[in-house]
PAZAPA-4460 file (N, C-alpha, C; in steps of 0.05 Angstrom, whole numbers, plus 32768, in hexadecimal, padded with zeros to 4 digits):
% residues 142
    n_x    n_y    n_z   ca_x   ca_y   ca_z    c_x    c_y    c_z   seq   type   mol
   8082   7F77   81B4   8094   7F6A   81A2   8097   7F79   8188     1      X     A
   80B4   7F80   8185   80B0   7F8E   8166   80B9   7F7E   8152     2      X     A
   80A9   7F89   813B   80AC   7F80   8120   80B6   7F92   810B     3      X     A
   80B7   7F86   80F2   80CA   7F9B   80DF   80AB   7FAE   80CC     4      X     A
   80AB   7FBE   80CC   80A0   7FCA   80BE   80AE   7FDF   80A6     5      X     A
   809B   7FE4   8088   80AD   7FEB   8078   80A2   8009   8078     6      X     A
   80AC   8023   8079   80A1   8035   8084   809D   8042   8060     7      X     A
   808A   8052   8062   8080   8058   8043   8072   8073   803F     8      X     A
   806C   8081   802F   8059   8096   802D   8043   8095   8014     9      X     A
   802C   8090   801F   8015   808A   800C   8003   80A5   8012    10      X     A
   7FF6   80B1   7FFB   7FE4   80C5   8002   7FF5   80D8   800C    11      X     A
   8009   80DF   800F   8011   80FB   8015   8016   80F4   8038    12      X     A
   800B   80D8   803F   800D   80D3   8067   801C   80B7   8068    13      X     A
   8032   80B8   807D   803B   80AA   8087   8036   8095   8086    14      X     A
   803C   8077   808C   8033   805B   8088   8047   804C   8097    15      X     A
   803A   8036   809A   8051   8024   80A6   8043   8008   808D    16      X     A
   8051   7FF4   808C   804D   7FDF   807B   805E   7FC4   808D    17      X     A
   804E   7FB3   8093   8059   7F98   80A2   806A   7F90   808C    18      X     A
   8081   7F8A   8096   8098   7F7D   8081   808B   7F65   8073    19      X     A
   8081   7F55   8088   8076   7F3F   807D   8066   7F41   8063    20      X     A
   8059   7F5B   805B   8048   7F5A   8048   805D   7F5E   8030    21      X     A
   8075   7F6D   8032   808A   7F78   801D   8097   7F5D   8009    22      X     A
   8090   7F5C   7FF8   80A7   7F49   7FE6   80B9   7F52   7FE0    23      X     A
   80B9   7F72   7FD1   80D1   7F83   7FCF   80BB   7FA1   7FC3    24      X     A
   80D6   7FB6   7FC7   80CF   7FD0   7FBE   80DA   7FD1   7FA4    25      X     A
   80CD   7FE2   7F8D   80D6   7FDD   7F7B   80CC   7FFC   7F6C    26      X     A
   80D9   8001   7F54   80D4   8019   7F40   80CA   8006   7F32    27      X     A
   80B0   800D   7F21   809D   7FFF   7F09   80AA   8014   7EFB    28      X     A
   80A8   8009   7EE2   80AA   800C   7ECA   8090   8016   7EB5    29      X     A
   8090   800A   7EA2   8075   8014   7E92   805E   7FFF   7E97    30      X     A
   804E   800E   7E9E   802E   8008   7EA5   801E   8008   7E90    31      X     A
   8012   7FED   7E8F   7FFC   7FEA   7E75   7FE3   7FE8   7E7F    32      X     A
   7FD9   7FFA   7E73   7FB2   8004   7E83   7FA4   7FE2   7E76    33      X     A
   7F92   7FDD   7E84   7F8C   7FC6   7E85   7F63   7FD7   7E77    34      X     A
   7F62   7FCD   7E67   7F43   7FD4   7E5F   7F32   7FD0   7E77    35      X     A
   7F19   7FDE   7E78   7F0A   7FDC   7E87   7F0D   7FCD   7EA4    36      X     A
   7F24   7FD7   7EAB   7F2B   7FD0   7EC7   7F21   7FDF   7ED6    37      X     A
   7F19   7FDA   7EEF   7F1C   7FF5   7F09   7F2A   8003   7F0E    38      X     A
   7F1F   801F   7F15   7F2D   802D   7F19   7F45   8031   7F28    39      X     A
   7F45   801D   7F3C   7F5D   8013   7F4F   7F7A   8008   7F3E    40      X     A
   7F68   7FFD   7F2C   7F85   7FEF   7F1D   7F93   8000   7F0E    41      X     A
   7FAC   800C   7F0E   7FB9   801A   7EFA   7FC1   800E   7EE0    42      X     A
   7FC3   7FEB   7EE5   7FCF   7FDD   7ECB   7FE4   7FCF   7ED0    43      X     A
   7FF0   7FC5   7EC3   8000   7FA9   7ECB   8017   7FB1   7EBD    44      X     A
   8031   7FAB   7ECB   804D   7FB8   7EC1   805A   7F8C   7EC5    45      X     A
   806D   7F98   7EB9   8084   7F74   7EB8   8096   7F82   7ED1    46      X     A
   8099   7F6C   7EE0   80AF   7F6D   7EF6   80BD   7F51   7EF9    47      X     A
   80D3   7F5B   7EF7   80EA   7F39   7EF0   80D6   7F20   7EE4    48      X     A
   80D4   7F24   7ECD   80C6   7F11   7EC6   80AB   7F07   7EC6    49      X     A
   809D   7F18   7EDB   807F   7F11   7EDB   806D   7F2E   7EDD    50      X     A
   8058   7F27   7EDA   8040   7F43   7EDE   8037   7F3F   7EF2    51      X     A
   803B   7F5C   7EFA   802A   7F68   7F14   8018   7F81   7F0F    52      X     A
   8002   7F75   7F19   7FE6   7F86   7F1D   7FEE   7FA3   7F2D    53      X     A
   7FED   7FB5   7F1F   7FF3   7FD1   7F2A   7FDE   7FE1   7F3C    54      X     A
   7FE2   7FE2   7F51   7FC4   7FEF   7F5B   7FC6   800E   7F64    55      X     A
   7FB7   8025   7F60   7FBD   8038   7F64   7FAF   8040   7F84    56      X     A
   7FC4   803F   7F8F   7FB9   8048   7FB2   7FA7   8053   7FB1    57      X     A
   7FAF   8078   7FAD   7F9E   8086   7FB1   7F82   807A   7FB2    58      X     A
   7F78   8076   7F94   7F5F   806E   7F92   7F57   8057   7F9D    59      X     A
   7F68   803D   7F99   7F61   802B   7FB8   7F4F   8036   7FD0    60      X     A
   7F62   8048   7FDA   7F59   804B   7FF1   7F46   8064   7FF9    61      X     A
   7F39   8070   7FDB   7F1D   8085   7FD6   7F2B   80A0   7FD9    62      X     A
   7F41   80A3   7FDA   7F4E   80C0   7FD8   7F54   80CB   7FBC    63      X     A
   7F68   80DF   7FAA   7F70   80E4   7F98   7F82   80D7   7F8B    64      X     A
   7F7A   80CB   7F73   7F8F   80B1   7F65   7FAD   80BF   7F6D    65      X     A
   7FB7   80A0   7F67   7FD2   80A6   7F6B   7FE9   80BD   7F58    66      X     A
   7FF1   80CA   7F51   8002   80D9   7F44   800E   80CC   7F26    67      X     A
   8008   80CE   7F11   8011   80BF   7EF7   8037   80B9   7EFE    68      X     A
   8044   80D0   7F09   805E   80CE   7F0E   8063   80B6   7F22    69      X     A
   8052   80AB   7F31   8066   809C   7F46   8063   8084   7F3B    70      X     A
   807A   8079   7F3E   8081   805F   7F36   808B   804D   7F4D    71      X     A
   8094   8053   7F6A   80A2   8045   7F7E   8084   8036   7F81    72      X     A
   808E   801B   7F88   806F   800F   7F92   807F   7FF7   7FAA    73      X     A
   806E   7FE5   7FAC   806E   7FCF   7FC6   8064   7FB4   7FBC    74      X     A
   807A   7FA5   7FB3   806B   7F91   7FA8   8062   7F7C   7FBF    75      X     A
   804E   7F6D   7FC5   8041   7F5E   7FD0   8034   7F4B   7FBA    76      X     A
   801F   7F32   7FCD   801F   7F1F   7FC6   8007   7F14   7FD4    77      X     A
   7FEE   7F20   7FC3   7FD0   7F14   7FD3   7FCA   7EFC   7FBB    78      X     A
   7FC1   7EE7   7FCE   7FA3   7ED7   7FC3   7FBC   7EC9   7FA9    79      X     A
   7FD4   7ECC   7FB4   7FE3   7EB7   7F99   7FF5   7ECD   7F85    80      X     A
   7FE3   7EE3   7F86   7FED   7EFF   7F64   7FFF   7F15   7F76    81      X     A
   800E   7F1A   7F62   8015   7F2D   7F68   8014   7F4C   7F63    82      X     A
   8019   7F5A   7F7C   800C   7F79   7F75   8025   7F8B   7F7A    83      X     A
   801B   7F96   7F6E   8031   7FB7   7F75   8019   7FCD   7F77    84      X     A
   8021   7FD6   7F9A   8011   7FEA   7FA2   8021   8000   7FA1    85      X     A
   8019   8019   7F9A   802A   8030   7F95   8024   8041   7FA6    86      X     A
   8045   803F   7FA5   804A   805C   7FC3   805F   8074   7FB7    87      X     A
   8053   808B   7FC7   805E   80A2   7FCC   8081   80A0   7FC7    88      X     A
   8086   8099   7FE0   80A3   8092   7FE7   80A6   807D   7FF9    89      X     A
   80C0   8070   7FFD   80C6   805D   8014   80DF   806D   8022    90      X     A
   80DD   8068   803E   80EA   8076   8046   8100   805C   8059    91      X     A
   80F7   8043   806C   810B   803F   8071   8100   802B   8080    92      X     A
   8109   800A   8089   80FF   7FFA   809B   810F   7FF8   80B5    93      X     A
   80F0   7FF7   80C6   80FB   7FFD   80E7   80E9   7FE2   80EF    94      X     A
   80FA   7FDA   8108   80E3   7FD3   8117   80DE   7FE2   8124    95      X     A
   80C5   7FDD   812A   80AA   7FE8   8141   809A   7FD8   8153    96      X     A
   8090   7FDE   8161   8074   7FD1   8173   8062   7FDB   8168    97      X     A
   804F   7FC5   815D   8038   7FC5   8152   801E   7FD0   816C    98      X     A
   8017   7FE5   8168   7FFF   7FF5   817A   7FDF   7FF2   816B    99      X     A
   7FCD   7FEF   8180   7FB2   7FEF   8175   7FA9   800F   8163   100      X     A
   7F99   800A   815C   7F8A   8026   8158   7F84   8031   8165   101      X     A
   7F86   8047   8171   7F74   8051   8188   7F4F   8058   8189   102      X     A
   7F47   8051   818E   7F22   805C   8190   7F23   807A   8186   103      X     A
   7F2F   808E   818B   7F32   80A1   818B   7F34   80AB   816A   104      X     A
   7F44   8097   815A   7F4B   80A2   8143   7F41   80A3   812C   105      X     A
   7F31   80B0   811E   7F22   80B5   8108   7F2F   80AC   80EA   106      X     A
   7F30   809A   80E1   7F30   8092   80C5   7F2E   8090   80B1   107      X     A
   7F24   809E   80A4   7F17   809C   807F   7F15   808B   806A   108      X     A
   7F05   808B   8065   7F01   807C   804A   7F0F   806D   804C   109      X     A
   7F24   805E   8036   7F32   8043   8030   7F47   803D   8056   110      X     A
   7F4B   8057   8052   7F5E   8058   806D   7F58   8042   8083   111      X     A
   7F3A   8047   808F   7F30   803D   809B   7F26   801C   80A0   112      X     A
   7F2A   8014   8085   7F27   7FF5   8083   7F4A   7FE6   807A   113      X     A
   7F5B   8001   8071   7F73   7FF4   8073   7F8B   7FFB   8085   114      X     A
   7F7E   8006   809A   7F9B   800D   80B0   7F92   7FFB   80C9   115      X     A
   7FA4   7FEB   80CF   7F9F   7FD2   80E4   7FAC   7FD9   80FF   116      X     A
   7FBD   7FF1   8104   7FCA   7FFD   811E   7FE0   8017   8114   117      X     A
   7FE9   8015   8120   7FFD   8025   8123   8019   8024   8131   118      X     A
   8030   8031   811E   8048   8035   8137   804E   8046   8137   119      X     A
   8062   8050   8143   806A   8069   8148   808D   806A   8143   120      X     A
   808B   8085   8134   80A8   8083   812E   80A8   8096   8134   121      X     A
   80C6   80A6   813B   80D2   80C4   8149   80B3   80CF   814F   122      X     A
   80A6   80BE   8161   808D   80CA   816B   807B   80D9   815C   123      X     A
   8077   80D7   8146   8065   80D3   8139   8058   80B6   8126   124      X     A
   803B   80B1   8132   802C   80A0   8131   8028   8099   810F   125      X     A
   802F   807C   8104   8024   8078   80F0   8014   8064   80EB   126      X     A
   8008   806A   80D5   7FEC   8051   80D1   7FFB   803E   80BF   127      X     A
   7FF9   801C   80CE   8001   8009   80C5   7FEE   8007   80AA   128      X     A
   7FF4   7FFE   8095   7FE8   7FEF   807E   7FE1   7FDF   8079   129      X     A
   7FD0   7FD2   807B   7FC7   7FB4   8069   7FCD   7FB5   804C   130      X     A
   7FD9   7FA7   8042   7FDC   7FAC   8023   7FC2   7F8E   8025   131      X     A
   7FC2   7F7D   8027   7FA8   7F6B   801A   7F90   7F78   8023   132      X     A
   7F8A   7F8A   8037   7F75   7F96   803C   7F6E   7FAA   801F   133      X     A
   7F83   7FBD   8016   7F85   7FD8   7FFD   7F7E   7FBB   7FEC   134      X     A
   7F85   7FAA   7FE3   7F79   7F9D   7FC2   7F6C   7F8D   7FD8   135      X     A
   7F5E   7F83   7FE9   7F48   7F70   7FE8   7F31   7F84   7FE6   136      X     A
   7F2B   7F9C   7FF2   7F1C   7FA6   7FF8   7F19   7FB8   7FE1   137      X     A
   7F27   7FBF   7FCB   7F27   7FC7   7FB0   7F19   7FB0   7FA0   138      X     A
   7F24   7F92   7FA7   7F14   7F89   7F8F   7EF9   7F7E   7F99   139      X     A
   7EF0   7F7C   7FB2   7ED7   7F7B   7FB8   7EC2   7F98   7FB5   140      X     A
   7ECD   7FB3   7FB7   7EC5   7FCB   7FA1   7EB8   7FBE   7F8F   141      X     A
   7ECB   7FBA   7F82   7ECA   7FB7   7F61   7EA8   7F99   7F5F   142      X     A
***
């Protein structure tokens, strides 16, 4: 059965994102560093009227923070708050068939507690995202 996924580039690699998790894509604006926050958090920007918790992937997910330049992010909606997770680029929503992981495939760091399957587009394989997995598993870090 296919579903809509929002296709994305986090870390320099491919992504898929369950629509369901998407509220909207959006360009942030100016980011205010939040004192003694984690390092995950970039800081909290205004979006139509309310604040959203900015989280910087990269470091989410134990790789090289995200790039001071990118601003495209993914707003979602854990635990009630809202977040903007920042991505690379967005490239375009497809549906797909949601595929397991295979046994076979080796994972990394954040990767590994936040990629839930895979689909495949023009035949090459991408790793689905959890966005509540990247901030649950960031603020239980912390």
């Amino acid at each position: 059965m296919s579903e809509l996924f929002l296709v994305a580039h986090v870390a320099g690699r491919g992504v898929a994102i369950a629509a369901s998790q998407v509220e909207s894509v959006v360009d942030i604006g100016e980011i205010v560093a939040v004192p003694r926050a984690e390092a995950f958090v970039r800081g909290l920007a205004a979006l139509r009227s309310r604040v959203v918790t900015v989280i910087d992937t990269g470091t989410a997910l134990g790789l090289a923070p995200t790039p001071d330049d990118v601003r495209r992010a993914v707003i979602t909606i854990f635990e009630g708050h809202h977040y903007a997770i920042l991505v690379d680029s967005v490239e375009d929503v497809a549906p797909s068939e949601r595929l397991p992981l295979s046994s076979g495939m080796a994972l990394h760091r954040g990767w590994a507690s936040a990629g839930i399957g895979i689909v495949e587009r023009d035949g090459e394989p991408l790793l689905i995202l959890d966005l509540a997995a990247i901030i649950s598993d960031t603020a239980l870090a912390a």
